[in-house]
N, C-alpha and C positions, 0 to 999 in steps of 0.2 A: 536495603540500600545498595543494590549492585551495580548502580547507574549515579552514584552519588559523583558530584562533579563536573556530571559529563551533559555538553548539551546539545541536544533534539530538535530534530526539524520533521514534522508527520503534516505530509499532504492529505489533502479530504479529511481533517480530523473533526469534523461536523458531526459525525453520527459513524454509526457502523463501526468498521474494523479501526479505522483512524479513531472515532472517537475514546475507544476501549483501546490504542495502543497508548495512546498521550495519556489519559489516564494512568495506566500502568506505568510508563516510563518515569511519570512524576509522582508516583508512589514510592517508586526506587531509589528517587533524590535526584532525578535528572531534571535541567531547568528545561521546559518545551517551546519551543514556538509551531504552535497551534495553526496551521491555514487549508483555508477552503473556500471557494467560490460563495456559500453561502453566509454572509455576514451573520445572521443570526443565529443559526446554529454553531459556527463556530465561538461565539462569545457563550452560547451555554455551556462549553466544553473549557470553556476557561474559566466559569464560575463554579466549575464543581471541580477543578483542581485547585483553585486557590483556595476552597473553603477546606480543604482536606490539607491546606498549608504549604502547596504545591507551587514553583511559581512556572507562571505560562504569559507570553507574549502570546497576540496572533496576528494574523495578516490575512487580508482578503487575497486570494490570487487566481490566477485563471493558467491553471500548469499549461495550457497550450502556448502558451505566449512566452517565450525565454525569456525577455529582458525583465517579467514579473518575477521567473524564477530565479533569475539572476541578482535583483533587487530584494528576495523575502533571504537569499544565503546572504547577500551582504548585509541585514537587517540583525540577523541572529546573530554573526559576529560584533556587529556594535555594539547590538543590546548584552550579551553576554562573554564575548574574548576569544570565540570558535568553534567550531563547528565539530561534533564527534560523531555522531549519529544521524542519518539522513534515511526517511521511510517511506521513499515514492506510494504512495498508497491512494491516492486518487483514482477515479476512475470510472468509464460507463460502460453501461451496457447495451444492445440493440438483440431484438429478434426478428429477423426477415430471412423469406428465401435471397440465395443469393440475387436470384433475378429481378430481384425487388429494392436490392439495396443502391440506393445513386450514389454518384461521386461526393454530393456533400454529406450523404450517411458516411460515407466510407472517411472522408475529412476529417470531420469530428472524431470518429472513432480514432482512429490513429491520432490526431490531435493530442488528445488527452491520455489515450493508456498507453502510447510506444511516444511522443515526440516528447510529453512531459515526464517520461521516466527519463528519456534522455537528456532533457536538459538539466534536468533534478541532478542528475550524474556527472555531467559534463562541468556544471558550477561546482559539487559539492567535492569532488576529486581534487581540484584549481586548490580550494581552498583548505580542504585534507593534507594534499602532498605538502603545502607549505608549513602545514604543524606539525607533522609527523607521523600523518597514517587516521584513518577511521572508519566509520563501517559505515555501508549504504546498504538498505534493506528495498527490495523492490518486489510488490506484493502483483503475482504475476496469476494463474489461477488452474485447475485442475484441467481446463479446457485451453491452457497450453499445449497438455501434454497427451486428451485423446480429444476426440470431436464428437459434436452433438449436434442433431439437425437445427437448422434457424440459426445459428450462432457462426456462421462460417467468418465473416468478419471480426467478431470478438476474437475466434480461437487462432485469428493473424496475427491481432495485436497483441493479446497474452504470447504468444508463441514467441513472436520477437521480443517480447521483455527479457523471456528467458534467454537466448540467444547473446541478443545483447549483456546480459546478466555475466553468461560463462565468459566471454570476449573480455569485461572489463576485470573482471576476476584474475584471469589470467595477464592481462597487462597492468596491470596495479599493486597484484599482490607484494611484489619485493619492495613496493612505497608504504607496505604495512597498510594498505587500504582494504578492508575486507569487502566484497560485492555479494550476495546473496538472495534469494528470490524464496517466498514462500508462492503454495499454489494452493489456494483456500479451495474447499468443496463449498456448498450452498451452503451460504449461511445467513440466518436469520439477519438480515438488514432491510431498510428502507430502500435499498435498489431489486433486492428480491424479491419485496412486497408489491413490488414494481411492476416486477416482471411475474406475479402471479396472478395481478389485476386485469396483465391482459387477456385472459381466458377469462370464458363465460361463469366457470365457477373455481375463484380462488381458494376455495380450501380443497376443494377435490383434488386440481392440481399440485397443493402444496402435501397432501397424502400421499397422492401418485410418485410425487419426488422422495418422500422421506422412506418411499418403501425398496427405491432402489441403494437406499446406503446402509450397509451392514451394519452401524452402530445404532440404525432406527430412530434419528433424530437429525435437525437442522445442525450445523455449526453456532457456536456463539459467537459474536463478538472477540469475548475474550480469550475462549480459546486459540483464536490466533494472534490477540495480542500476547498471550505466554511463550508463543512462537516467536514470534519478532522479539520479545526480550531474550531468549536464550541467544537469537546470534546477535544481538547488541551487546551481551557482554563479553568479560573474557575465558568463559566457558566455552564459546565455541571461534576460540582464536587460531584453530587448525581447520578451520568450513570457509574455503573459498569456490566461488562458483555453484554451491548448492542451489537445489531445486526440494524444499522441502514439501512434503503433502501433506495436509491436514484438511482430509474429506472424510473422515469418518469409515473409510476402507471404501469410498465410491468408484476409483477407478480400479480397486482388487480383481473383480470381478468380471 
């Protein structure tokens, strides 16, 4: 119960890292509000914490659009008195040469993984500094911090998460607002199954991936939601500005 108290706001919690953070969080005792574009998935994410006795709001929302992200932080304060925990964790993916990617690939992408961390931030601060401090988790990706071919767009918008991550870190911290960024390796999700579909043979691909990560296996889910609960609590009340890795040793190498 290290989160007992305290409550949670996790974008994309439909499936994937969001679904396995809100899970976790509301096993800790944290109340969650669950949101993600996809209505139905995220109501499955809400019937399997309330059956485990967990309580979870959710909200449809479309993190590109601020005044939703605006409207799902002032949702959680009414439904529950404040806001403590905020886990930008939405987000897509694209693989194209550069020379392939158009201004509306390029749109969306920024849209969602750098416009809606930042509004995620820019609301959750507002409403943080007026309580007295709290933590934003912003789940940024291992392809922040080297590059991969086809992903030249992805590795802007993670890039800037981080960026922006150490910036607000550095200007928040004395408001007791903690900012923090994990940088996941591949990990077993529905957006990777994704992106292993588009090659002629997804499993070859998805061999050819696990043979480049030292620990010889995908990420789980939950592996990085035990990341995201260590700096929600106050075990890691001295990590401002971090860029954690959890790839299984992929960018060691």
């Amino acid at each position: 119960m290290r989160l007992k108290g305290k409550v949670s706001l996790i974008t994309g919690a439909g499936s994937g890292i969001g679904q396995a953070t809100a899970e976790c969080f509301a096993q800790e005792g944290a109340s969650v509000v669950a949101v993600d574009i996809d209505a139905t998935a995220v109501k499955t994410t809400q019937r399997a914490i309330q059956a485990s006795g967990g309580k979870c709001q959710t909200l449809i929302l479309d993190v590109s659009q601020e005044n939703q992200v605006k409207d799902a932080i002032s949702s959680a304060v009414k439904w529950f008195g404040r806001l403590d925990i905020l886990h930008n964790n939405a987000g897509i993916s694209l693989l194209k040469p550069i020379t392939e990617t158009t201004e509306a690939d390029l749109d969306k992408l920024l849209g969602v993984n750098l416009k809606g961390v930042f509004f995620g931030c820019k609301h959750a601060i507002t409403q943080m500094a007026s309580q007295g401090g709290g933590v934003i988790i912003n789940t940024a990706s291992e392809l922040g911090l080297v590059g991969q071919p086809l992903y030249s767009a992805y590795c802007a918008t993670k890039g800037g998460v981080l960026a922006l991550t150490r910036a607000l870190a550095a200007e928040w911290a004395a408001e007791n607002i903690r900012v923090n960024a994990i940088c996941p390796g591949p990990v077993d999700t529905p957006m990777l199954d994704a992106e292993f579909a588009i090659g002629s043979n997804p499993k070859a691909e998805e061999k050819a991936l696990i043979s480049t990560i030292p620990a010889r296996r995908l990420g789980r889910p939950e592996d990085i939601a035990r990341v995201a609960l260590f700096l929600a609590t106050a075990e890691a009340d001295f990590v401002h500005g971090a860029a954690i890795v959890a790839d299984g040793g992929k960018t060691i190498l």
